[in-house]
C-alpha positions as CSV (number, residue, x, y, z in Angstrom):
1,X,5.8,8.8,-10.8
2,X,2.1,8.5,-11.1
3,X,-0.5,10.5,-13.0
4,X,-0.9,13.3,-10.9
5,X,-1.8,15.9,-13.1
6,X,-2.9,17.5,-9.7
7,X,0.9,17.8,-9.2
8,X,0.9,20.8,-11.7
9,X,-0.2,23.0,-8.8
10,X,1.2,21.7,-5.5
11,X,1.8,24.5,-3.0
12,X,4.0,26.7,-4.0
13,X,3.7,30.7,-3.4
14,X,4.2,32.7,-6.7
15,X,6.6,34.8,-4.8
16,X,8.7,31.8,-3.6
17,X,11.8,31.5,-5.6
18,X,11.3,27.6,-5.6
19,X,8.0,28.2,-7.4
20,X,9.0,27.5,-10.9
21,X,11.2,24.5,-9.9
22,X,8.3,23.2,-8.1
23,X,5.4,23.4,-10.6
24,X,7.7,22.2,-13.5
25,X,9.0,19.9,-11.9
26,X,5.6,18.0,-10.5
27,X,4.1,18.7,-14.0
28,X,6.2,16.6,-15.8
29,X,6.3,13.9,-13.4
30,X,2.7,13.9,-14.0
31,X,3.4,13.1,-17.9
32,X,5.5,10.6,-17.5
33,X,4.3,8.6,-14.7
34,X,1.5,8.3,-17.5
35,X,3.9,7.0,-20.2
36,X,5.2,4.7,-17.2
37,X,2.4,3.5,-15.6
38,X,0.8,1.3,-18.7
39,X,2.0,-1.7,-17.3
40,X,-0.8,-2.2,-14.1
41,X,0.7,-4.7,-12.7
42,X,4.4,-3.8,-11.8
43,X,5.8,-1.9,-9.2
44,X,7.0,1.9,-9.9
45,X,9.4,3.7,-8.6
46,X,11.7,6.8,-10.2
47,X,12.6,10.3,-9.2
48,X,11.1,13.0,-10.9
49,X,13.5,15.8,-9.6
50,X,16.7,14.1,-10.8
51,X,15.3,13.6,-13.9
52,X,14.0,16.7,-14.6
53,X,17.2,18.5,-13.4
54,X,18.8,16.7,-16.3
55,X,17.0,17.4,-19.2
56,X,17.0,21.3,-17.8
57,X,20.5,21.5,-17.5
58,X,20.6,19.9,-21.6
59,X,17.7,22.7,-22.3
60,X,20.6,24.8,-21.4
61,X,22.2,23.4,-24.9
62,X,19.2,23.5,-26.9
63,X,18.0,25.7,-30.2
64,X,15.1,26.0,-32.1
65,X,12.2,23.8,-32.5
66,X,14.4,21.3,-30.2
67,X,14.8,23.5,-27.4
68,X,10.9,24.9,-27.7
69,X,9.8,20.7,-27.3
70,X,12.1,20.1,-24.4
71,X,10.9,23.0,-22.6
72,X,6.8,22.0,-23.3
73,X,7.5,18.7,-22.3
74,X,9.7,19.8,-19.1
75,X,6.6,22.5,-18.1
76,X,8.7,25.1,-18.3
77,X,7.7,28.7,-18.4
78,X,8.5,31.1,-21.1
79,X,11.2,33.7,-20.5
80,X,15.0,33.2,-19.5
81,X,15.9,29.7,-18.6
82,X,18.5,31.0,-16.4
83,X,15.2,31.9,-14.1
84,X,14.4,28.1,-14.3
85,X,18.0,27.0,-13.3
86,X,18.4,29.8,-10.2
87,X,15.1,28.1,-9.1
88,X,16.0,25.0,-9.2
89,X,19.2,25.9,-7.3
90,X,17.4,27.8,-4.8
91,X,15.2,24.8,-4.0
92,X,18.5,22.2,-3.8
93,X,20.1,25.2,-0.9
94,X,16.6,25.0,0.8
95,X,16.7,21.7,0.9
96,X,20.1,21.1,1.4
97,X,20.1,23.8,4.5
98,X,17.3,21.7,5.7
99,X,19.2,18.8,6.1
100,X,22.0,20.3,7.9
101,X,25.8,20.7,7.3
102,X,27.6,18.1,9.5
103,X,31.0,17.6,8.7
104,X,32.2,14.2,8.0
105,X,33.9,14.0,10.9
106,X,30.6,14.7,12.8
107,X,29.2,11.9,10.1
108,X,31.5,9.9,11.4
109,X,31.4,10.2,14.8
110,X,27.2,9.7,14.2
111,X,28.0,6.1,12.7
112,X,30.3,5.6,15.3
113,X,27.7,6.2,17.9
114,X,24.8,4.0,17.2
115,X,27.0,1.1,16.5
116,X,28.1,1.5,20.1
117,X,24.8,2.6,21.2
118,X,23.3,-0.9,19.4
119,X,26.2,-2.9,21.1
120,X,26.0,-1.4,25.0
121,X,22.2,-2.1,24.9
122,X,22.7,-5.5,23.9
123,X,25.3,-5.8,26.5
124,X,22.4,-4.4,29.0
125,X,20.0,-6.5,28.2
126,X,21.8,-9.3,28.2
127,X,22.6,-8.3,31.8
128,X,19.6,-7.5,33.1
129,X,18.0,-11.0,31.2
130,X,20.2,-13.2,32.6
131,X,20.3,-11.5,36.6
132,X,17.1,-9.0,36.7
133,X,17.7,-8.5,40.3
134,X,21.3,-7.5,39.5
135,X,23.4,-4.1,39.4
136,X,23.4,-2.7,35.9
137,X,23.4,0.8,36.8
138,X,27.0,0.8,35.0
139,X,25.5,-0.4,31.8
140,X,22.8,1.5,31.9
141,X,24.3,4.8,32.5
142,X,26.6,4.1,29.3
143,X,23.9,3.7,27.4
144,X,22.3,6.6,28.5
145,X,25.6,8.7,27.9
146,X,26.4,7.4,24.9
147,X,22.1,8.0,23.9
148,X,22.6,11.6,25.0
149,X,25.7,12.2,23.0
150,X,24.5,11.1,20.1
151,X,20.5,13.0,20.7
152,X,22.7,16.6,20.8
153,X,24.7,15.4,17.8
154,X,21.7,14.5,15.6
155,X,19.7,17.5,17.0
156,X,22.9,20.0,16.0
157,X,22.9,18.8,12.9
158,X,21.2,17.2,10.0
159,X,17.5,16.4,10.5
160,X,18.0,14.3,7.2
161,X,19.9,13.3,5.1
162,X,19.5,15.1,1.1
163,X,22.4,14.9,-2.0
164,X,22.0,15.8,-5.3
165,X,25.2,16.2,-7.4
166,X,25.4,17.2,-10.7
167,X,28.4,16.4,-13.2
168,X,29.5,16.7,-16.9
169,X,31.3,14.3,-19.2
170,X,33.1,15.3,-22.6
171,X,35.1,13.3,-25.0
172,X,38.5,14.9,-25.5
173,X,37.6,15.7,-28.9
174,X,35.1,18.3,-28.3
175,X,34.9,21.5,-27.5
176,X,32.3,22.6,-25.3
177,X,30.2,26.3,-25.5
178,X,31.7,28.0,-22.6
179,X,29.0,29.8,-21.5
180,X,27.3,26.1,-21.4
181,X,29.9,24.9,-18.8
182,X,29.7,28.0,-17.4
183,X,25.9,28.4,-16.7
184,X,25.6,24.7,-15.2
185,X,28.7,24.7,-13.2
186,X,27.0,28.2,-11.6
187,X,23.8,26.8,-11.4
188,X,24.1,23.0,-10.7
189,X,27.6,23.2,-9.5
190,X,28.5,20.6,-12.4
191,X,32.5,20.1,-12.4
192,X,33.3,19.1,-16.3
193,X,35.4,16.0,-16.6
194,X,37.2,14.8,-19.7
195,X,37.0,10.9,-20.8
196,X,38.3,9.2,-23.8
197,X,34.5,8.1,-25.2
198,X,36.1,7.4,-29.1
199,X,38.9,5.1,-28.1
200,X,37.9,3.8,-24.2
201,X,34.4,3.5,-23.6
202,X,34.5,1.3,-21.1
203,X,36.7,2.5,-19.4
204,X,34.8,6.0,-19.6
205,X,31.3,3.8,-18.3
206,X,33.2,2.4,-15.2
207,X,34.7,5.5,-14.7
208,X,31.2,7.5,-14.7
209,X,29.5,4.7,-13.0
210,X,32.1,5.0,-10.1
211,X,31.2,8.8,-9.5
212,X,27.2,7.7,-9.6
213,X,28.1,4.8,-7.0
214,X,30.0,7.2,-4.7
215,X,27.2,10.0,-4.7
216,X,24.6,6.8,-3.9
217,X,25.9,5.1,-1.4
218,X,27.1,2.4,-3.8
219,X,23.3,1.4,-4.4
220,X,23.5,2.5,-7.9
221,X,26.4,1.1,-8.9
222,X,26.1,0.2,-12.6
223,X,23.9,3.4,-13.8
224,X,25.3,2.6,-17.4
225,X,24.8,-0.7,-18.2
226,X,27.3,-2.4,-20.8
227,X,27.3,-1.4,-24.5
228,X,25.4,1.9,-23.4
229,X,28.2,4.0,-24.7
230,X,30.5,3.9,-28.1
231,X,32.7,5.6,-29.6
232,X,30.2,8.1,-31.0
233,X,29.4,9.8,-27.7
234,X,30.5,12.8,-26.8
235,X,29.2,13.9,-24.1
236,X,26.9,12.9,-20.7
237,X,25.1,15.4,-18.3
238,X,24.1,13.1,-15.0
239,X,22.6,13.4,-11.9
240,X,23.1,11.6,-8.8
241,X,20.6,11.8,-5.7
242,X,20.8,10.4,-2.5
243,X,18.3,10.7,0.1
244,X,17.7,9.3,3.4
245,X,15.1,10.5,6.0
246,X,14.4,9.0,10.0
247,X,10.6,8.7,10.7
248,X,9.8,11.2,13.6
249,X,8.2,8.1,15.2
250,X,10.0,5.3,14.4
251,X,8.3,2.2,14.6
252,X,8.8,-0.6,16.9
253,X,10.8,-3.3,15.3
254,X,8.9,-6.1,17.9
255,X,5.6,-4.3,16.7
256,X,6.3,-5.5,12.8
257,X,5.2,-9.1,12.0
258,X,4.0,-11.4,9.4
259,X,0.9,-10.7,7.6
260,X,-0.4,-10.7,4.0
261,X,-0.8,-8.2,1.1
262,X,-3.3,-9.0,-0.9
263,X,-2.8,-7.8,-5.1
264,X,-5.1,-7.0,-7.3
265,X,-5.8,-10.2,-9.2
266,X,-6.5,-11.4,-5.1
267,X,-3.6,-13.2,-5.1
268,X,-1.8,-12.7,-1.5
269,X,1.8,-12.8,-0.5
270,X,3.7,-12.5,2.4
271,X,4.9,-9.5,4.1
272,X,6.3,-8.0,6.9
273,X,3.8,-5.1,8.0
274,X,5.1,-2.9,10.3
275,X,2.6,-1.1,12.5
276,X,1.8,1.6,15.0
277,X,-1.5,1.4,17.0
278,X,-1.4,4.8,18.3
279,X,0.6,7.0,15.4
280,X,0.0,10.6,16.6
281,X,2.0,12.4,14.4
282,X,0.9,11.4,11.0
283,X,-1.7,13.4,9.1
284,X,-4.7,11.6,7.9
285,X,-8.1,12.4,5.5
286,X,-10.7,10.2,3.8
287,X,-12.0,10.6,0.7
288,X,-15.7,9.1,-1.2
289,X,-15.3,7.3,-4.5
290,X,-16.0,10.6,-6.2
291,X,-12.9,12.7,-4.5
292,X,-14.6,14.7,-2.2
293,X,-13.5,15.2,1.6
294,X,-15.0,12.6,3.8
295,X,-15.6,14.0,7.5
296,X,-14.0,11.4,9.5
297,X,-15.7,11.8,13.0
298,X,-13.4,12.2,16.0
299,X,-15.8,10.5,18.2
300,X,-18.6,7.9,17.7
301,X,-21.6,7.5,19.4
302,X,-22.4,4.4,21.3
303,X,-26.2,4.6,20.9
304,X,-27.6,2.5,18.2
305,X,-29.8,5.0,16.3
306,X,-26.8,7.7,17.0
307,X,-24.2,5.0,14.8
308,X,-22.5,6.9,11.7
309,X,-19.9,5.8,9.3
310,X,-16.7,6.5,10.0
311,X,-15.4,5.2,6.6
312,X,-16.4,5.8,2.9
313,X,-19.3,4.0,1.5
314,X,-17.4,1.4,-1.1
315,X,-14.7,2.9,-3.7
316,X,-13.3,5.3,-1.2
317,X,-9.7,6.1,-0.2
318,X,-7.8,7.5,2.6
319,X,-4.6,9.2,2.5
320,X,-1.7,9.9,5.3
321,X,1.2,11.5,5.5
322,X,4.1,10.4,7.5
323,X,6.8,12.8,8.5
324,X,10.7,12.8,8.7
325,X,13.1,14.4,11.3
326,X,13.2,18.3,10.7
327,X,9.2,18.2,9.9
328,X,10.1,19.8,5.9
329,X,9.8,16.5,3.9
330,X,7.1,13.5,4.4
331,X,6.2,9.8,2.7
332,X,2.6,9.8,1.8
333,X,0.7,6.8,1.1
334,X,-3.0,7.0,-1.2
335,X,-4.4,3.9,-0.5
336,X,-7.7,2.7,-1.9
337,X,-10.2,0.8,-0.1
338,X,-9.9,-2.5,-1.7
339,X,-7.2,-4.3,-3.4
340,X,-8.7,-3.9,-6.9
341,X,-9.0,0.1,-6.8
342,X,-5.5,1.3,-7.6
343,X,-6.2,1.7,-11.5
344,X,-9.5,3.9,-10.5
345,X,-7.9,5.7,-7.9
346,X,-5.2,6.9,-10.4
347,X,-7.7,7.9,-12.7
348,X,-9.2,10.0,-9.8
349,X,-5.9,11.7,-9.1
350,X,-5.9,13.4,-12.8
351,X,-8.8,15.5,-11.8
352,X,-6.3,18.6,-10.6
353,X,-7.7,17.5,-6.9
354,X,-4.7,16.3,-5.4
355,X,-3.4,19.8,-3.7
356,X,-7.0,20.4,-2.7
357,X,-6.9,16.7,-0.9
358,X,-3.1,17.4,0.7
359,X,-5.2,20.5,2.0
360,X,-7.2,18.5,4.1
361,X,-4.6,16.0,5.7
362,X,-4.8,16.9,9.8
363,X,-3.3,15.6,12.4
364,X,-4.9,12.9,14.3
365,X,-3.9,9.6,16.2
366,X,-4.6,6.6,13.7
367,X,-3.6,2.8,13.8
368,X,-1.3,2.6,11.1
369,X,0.3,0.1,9.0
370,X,2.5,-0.2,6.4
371,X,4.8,-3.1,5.0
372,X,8.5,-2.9,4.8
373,X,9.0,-3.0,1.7
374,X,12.7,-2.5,-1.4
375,X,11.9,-1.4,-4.8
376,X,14.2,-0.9,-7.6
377,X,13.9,0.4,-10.9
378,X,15.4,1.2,-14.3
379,X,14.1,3.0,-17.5
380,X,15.5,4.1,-20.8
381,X,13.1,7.1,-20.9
382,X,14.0,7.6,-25.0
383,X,10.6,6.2,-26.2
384,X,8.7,7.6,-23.1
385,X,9.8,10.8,-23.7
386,X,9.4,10.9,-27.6
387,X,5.7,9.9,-26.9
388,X,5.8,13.3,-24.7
389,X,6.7,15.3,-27.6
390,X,10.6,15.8,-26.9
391,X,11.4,14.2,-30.5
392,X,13.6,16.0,-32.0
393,X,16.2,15.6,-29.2
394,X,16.7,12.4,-30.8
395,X,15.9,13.3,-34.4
396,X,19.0,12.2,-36.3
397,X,18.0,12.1,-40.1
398,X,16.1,14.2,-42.3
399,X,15.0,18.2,-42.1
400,X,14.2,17.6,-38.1
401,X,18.1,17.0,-37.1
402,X,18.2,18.4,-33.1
403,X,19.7,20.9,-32.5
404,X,21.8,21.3,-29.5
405,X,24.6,24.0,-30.9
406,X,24.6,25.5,-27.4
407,X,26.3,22.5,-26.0
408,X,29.5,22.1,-28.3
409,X,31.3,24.2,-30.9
410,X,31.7,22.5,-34.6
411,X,30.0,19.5,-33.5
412,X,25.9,18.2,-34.5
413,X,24.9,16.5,-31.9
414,X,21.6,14.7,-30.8
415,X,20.7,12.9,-27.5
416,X,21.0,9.1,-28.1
417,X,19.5,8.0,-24.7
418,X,17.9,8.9,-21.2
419,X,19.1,6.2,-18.7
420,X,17.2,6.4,-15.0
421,X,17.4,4.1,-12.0
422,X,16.1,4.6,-8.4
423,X,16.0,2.6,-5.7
424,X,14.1,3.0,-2.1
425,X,13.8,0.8,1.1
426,X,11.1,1.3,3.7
427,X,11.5,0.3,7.1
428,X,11.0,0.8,10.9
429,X,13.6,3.6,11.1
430,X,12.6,5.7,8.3
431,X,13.7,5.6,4.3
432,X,16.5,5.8,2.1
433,X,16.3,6.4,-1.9
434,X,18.5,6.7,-4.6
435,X,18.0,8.2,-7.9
436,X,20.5,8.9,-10.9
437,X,19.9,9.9,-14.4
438,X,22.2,10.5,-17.3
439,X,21.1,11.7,-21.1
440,X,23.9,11.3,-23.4
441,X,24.4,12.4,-26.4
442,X,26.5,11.3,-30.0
443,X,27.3,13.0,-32.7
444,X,24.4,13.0,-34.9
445,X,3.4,8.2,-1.0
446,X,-22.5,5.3,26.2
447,X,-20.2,8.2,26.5
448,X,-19.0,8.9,23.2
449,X,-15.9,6.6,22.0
450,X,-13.1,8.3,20.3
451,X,-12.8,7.2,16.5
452,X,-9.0,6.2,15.5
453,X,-9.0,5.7,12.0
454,X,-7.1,2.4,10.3
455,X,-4.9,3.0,7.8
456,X,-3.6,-0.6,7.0
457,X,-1.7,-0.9,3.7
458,X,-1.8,-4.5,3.3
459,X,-3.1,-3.9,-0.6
460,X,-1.6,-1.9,-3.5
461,X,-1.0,1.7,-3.6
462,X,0.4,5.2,-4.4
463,X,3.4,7.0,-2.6
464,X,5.3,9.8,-2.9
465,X,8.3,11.8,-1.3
466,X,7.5,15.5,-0.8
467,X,8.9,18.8,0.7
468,X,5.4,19.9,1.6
469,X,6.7,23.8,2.3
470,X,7.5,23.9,-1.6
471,X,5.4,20.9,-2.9
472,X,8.0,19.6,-4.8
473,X,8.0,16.0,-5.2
474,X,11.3,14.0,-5.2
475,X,10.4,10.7,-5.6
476,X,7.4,8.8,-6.0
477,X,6.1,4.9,-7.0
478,X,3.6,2.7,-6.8
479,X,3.4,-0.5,-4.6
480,X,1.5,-3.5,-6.5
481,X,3.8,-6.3,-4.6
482,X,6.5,-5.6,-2.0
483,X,8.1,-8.7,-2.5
484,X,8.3,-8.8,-5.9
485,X,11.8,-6.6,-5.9
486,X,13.4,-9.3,-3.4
């Protein structure tokens, strides 16, 4: 989601079968973060994968001059689309093999367990509060079975959590290409359900917007927004993406408190910045105003002529990276050295360095901080997109009609709109986003003293969601005011 045109080559082995996914993928998120991104002061959040997927899966439909502009737009390489798609669904398996396969009765019984796991240890320290000299070895052993019953559960099982559903929406009236239905539902697994668009559109929203709710945890429940649809549309292609990840060092609720984040105007508001003084699983680097790799010394002298830096000089910016359970994905946060540098240090990230800078994270202890912060957003990508170069999509009059024949037989159809909304929250546990995307279409993130670096994000800046074995990114946003969502 912002103008990473670094993205274009996050790592991903020519050989790997995610490779195409990946670099597509990350390109066009580049693009559009740069269509997004024009308003500096706002908050950004959007998931380029669940986008992406669903423009792919309507390149799937597309001819001509209309299929050659989705496909520049959506970076994607010449040859068979079907090479794209079997990408695409080999990097959803890795992913979704990552997470883990826990049946929902093992789901279940995982909810079950920390709710009695929060309760006993209330009970316990309750207990020991009120007599400290008193027996709880009862308590405290139910705790601990209970704790150790739900560790071999969770370590069995899924180290996060990672959805993405796919589905496809026709009015009764048409007939779709079979090999249309055929490739997605092979590819994207993308069940085809029949609505009544020309005479119960409303009912056909609520209907779609129930199977977007149910795929994201009811946090998008109103994808489609009233009015969205008519009785001209005949047919949707959405994408539903649920994702939700535990730190692998959570941090301490009674360590988060009240502090200030200061926006770029200079303007502060209050926040609650969580924070870990001795965070020795992250990855950290600094960088100079310029990009280049600042050598952050593990140690500093204590003699006065022996004093270096340990920061960049002014305009500078450091970058971490923390990770989730099952050490495949990771939130990293580009934050510039003062409240003002955002802008500049998106202009920076254009220069292809970004892979080069990821290159250099390592991991070292550092006093880190980071608010707890809720975002939500929603686009109608039609005007972004058209400013890509995907016009004809929409194209509707004249000698430039689109032309998506691949999609449904007898019927001239053109995409009317692109409808996103994602959603994340941040807190001491870890993070859960949402995503969903729909295009529909009508008929026509003195002994030498050890240096621990502080990385306190109490001013605006980048982050982004990323598997960092294939690079792809799945979400990523901006933060210009946490409490601006609330």
């Amino acid at each position: 989601m912002f103008a990473f045109a670094a993205l274009l080559a996050l790592a991903a082995l020519p050989q790997d079968p995610t490779h195409l996914a990946a670099t597509a993928t990350n390109a066009f998120a580049v693009d559009l973060y740069q269509q997004l991104a024009e308003k500096p002061d706002g908050n950004l959040f959007l998931s380029p994968w669940s986008i992406a997927t669903v423009l792919t899966m309507a390149t799937e439909g597309a001819r001509g001059e209309t299929a050659a502009e989705m496909r520049r737009v959506l970076h994607l390489p010449e040859g068979p689309l079907a090479d794209v798609h079997a990408s695409i669904a080999s990097l959803r398996e890795q992913l979704a093999t990552a997470a883990g396969t826990a049946t929902a009765e093992t789901r279940k019984r995982i909810a079950d367990l920390r709710i009695q796991l929060a309760a006993r240890t209330a009970e316990y320290e309750a207990a020991h509060a009120k007599d400290p000299t008193g027996d709880t070895g009862d308590a405290a052993a139910a705790v601990d079975a209970i704790a150790d019953e739900l560790r071999a559960l969770l370590a069995a099982t899924s180290c996060y959590e990672l959805q993405s559903a796919q589905s496809l929406w026709f009015d009764h009236s048409v007939q779709p290409v079979p090999a249309f239905t055929k490739a997605l539902e092979h590819f994207y697994v993308a069940g085809m359900q029949r609505v009544d668009f020309c005479g119960a559109s409303e009912a056909a929203r609520l209907r779609v917007n129930a199977w977007v709710a149910d795929r994201t945890a009811q946090k998008i429940p109103e994808l489609i927004q009233p009015g969205r649809l008519s009785a001209g549309t005949r047919f949707l292609i959405v994408n539903a993406t649920h994702f939700r990840g535990e730190w692998v060092s959570p941090f301490v609720e009674g360590e988060t408190s009240p502090s200030e984040f200061t926006k770029a105007n200079g303007t502060k508001v209050a926040i609650q910045l969580m924070h870990d003084a001795n965070l020795n699983k992250a990855r950290f680097a600094a960088f100079t105003s310029t990009g280049e790799f600042f050598a952050t010394p593990r140690f500093q002298s204590m003699r006065p002529r022996k004093v270096t830096p340990i920061a960049p000089a002014a305009g500078g910016f450091q970058i971490a990276a923390l990770p989730y359970r099952g050490d495949r994905l990771e939130f990293v946060v580009l934050l510039p050295d003062a409240p003002d540098g955002l802008t500049r240090l998106e202009q920076l990230v254009k220069t292809e360095r970004l892979p080069q800078w990821l290159a250099r994270l390592e991991r070292r202890a550092i006093d880190f901080a980071l608010p707890r912060f809720e975002l939500q957003c929603r686009f109608q990508l039609k005007e972004s997109l058209q400013a890509l170069g995907m016009r004809r999509a929409f194209q509707v009059t004249g000698g430039q009609c689109a032309q998506f024949d691949g999609i449904a037989i007898a019927e001239t159809l053109r995409a009317e709109s692109v409808t996103h909304m994602a959603c994340i929250e941040v807190n001491e546990k870890g993070t859960e986003a949402v995503a969903a995307t729909t295009i529909g279409g009508t008929a026509i993130g003195l002994a030498p003293e050890p240096v621990k670096p502080v990385f306190r994000a109490d001013r605006p800046f980048l982050f982004l969601i990323r598997d960092h074995k294939s690079g792809v990114v799945l979400f990523l946003g901006r933060v210009v005011d946490p409490e601006m969502e609330k």
